[in-house]
C-alpha positions, 0 to 999 in steps of 0.5 A, spaced: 687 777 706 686 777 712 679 779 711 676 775 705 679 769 710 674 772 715 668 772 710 670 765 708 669 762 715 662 764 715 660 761 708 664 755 708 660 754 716 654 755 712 656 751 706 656 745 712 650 746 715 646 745 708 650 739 706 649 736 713 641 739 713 641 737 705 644 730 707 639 728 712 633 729 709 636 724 703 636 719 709 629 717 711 626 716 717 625 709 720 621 706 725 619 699 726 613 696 730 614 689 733 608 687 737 609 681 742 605 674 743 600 675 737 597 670 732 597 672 725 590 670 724 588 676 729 588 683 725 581 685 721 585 685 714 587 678 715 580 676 716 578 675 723 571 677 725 571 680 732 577 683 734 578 690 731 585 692 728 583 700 724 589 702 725 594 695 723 588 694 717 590 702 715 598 700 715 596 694 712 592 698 706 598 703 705 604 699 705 607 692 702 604 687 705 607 680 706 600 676 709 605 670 709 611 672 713 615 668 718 620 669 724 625 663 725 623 661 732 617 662 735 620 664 741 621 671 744 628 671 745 631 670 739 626 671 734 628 679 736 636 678 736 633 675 729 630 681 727 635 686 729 642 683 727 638 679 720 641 672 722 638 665 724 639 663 732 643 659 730 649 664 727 648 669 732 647 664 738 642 667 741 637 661 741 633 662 747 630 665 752 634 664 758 640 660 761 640 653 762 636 651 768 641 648 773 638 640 775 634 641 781 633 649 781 626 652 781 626 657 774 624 663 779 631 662 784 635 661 779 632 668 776 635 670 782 642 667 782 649 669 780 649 664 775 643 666 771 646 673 770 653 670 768 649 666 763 645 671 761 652 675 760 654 671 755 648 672 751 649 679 751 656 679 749 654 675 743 650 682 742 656 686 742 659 682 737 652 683 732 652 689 726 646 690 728 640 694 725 641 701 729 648 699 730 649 699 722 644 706 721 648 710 727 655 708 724 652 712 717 648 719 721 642 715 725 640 717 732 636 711 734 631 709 739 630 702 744 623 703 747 620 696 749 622 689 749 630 688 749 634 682 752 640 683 752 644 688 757 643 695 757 639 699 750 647 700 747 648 693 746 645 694 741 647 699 738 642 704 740 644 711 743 638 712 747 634 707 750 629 706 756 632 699 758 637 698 763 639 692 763 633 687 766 632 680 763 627 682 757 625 689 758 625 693 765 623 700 764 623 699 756 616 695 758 612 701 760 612 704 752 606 702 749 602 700 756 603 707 760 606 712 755 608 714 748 612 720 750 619 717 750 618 716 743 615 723 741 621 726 746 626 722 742 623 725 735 623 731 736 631 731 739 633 727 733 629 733 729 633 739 732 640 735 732 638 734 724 639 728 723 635 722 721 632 716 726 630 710 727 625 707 732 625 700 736 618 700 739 618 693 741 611 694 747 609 688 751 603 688 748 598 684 746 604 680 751 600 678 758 599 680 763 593 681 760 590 687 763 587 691 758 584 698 759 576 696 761 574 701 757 576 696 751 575 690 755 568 692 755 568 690 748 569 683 748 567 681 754 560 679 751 562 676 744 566 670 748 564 666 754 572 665 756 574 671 760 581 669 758 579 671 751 576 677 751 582 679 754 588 677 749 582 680 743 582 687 748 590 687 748 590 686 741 585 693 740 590 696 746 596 694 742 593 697 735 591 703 739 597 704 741 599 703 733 595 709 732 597 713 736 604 712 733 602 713 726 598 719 728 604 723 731 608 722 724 601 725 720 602 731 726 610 732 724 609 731 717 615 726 718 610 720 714 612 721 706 619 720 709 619 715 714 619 707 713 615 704 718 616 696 718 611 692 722 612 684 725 611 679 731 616 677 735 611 670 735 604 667 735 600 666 741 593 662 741 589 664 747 587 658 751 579 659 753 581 656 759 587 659 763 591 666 761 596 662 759 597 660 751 594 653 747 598 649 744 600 649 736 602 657 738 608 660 742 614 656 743 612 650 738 614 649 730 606 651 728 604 657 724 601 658 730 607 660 734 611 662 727 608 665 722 606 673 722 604 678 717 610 683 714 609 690 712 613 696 709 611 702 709 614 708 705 609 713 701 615 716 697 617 710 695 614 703 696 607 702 691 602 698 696 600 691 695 598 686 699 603 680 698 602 672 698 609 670 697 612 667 702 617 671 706 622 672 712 623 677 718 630 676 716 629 681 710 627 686 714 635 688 716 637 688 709 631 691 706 632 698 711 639 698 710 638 699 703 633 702 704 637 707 708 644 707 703 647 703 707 652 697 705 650 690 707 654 686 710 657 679 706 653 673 707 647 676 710 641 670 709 635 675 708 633 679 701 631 686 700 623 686 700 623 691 695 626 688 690 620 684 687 625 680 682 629 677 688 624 676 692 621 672 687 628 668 685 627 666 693 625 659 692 625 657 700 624 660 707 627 656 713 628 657 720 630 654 727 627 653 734 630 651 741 628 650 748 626 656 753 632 655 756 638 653 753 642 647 754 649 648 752 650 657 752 657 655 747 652 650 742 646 652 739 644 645 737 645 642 743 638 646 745 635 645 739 628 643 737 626 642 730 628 646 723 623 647 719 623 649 711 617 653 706 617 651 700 611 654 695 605 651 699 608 646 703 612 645 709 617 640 713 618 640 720 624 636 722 625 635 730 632 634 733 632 627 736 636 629 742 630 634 744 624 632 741 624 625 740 618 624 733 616 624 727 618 629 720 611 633 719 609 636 713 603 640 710 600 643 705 599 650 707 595 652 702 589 646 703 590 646 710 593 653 713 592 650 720 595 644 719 591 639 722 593 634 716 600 631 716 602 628 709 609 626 711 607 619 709 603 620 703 608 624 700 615 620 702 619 623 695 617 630 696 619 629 704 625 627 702 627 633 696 625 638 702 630 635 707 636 635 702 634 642 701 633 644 709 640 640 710 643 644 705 641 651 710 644 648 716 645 639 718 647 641 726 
């Protein structure tokens, strides 16, 4: 008896190792692409003339492509928090950048006091609280990767089990992926492969995001197609952050790991480059425009997902139940976001809407009290509410078919449908 039960432990060993081996290939890989401060107009598929994007048109081309995609806050901070935990600011309490600004308090000493840390702190634990992306993935066999930009704490505050941020306010050492090196990336890969298990990438580089310091040899391109140095520079970070893309993508060609691997693609926020200055115009980051708001959106999984290039109106909220379903994974109760690869759902959808707030917050305890404005889309048209106590104005709309760049508000044209359009956003959330 002993004997057959010596024989036995070997094959039922093996038998584990196949269902494990087995168990992973099922899985597919994930890797999401976040690029930084990049307005939705800059990319060669969505028609600009001047900047140079091959390997985001490739993506594009090869992928399920919302041109019309929006995140909820044209700001940094919560848009990201946004991505990963597939909730509005509002729910997951992350609504800006950084902690209020004591009265009197330059933003450069406050950075450096115990009570930016204290409230960055609380920020971070409302992190803890989230089931985040990488959180839900690990819990059911992942291994995954933050590289990039992160804001709150250390890489395993998200859910993360490797990482390149320590803890710095958006990033520290994360921030050299992409700009310095790819190779965290491919190192983590290959681990994963060895371990058998499936992965998920967060490559999230501070790019095209200033200081806009492109490679001169990229520089060199742009340098004489406008007579603002300042522009020149963001189009050359653009072709730098798409580099950086095809560097990326071709390493999952080299592996053999494309077929399997879901690669998602979005912006955190716009940004439209002032001619004048390194810093952004307005109508872009931090503002309730398409400028600061509106991003293509792309999933690519050749072993599944038929390419197509989408008008329809969509969220980066999407993005957290669309991988977990993708991956076999449940999806938490309540969740605002659709599976993009379920055409009926995403059709029946009828409206998008989102949240945006101060840079820094006013009440860490109460998302509105930083409030700015909220914003719904509906078909081709879109209403902006301000919040009084922070921006004191009037309700803008538009339609963004006729008039994408916004320049005509019809708010007093269109009283009726101003009025049906606020019942449905006060629906959504009256703070």
């Amino acid at each position: 008896m002993w004997y057959f039960r010596f024989l036995l432990f070997p094959i039922l060993a093996l038998l584990a190792m196949t269902s494990h081996r087995a168990e992973a290939a099922s899985k597919p890989n994930v890797v999401m692409i976040i690029s930084d401060d990049h307005a939705w107009t800059d990319y060669g598929f969505m028609g600009h003339q001047i900047v140079k994007t091959p390997n985001l048109d490739r993506l594009a081309a090869e992928s399920l492509t919302f041109k019309r995609a929006y995140v909820p806050a044209s700001l940094c901070c919560p848009s990201l928090a946004s991505i990963i935990t597939g909730k509005y600011p509002y729910q997951h309490r992350v609504t800006s950048n950084d902690p209020p600004l004591p009265e009197g308090m330059k933003p450069a000493e406050f950075a450096k006091s115990q009570g930016f840390k204290d409230g960055r702190e609380i920020y971070n634990r409302y992190m803890d609280a989230e089931k985040t992306l990488p959180r839900q993935l690990v819990a059911n066999g992942y291994l995954a990767l933050q590289t990039g930009k992160w804001w709150q704490g250390e890489y395993t505050r998200g859910g993360f089990t490797h990482g390149m941020t320590k803890g710095g306010r958006h990033g520290d050492e994360g921030l050299d992926i992409g700009r310095k090196t790819m190779q965290p990336i491919y190192d983590f890969i290959g681990e994963a492969r060895k371990a058998e298990k499936p992965f998920f990438v967060w490559y999230a580089p501070l790019l095209p995001h200033d200081p806009h310091t492109p490679p001169q040899r990229i520089l060199d391109k742009y340098k004489d197609k406008t007579p603002s140095i300042h522009i020149a520079k963001y189009w050359a970070m653009v072709d730098f952050f798409d580099e950086t893309v095809g560097e990326l993508l071709g390493h999952l060609d080299k592996e053999g790991l494309t077929k399997d691997t879901i690669v998602v693609y979005v912006t955190d926020n716009g940004w439209i480059q002032s001619p004048d200055n390194p810093k952004y115009a307005p109508r872009s980051k931090q503002s309730q425009y398409d400028g600061g708001l509106r991003t293509p959106l792309m999933v690519r999984w050749p072993a599944k997902v038929a390419p197509l290039m989408s008008d329809t109106v969509v969220s980066s909220l999407d993005i957290y139940p669309t991988l977990l379903k993708a991956c076999g994974v449940e999806v938490p109760e309540g969740m605002p976001g659709v599976d993009l690869l379920d055409a009926k759902a995403v059709e029946a959808r009828k409206a998008v809407f989102g949240d945006c707030y101060t840079h820094n917050s006013k009440d860490l305890a109460n998302p509105a009290a930083s409030l700015r404005w909220r914003y719904v889309i509906e078909d081709n048209w879109k209403l902006i509410v301000p919040h009084p106590a922070n921006e004191p104005g009037p309700v803008e709309l538009y339609n963004l078919e006729d008039d994408p760049m916004e320049n005509s508000d019809k708010a007093a044209s269109e009283p009726d449908r101003v009025k049906a359009m606020t019942a449905k956003l006060d629906a959504w959330w009256k703070p």
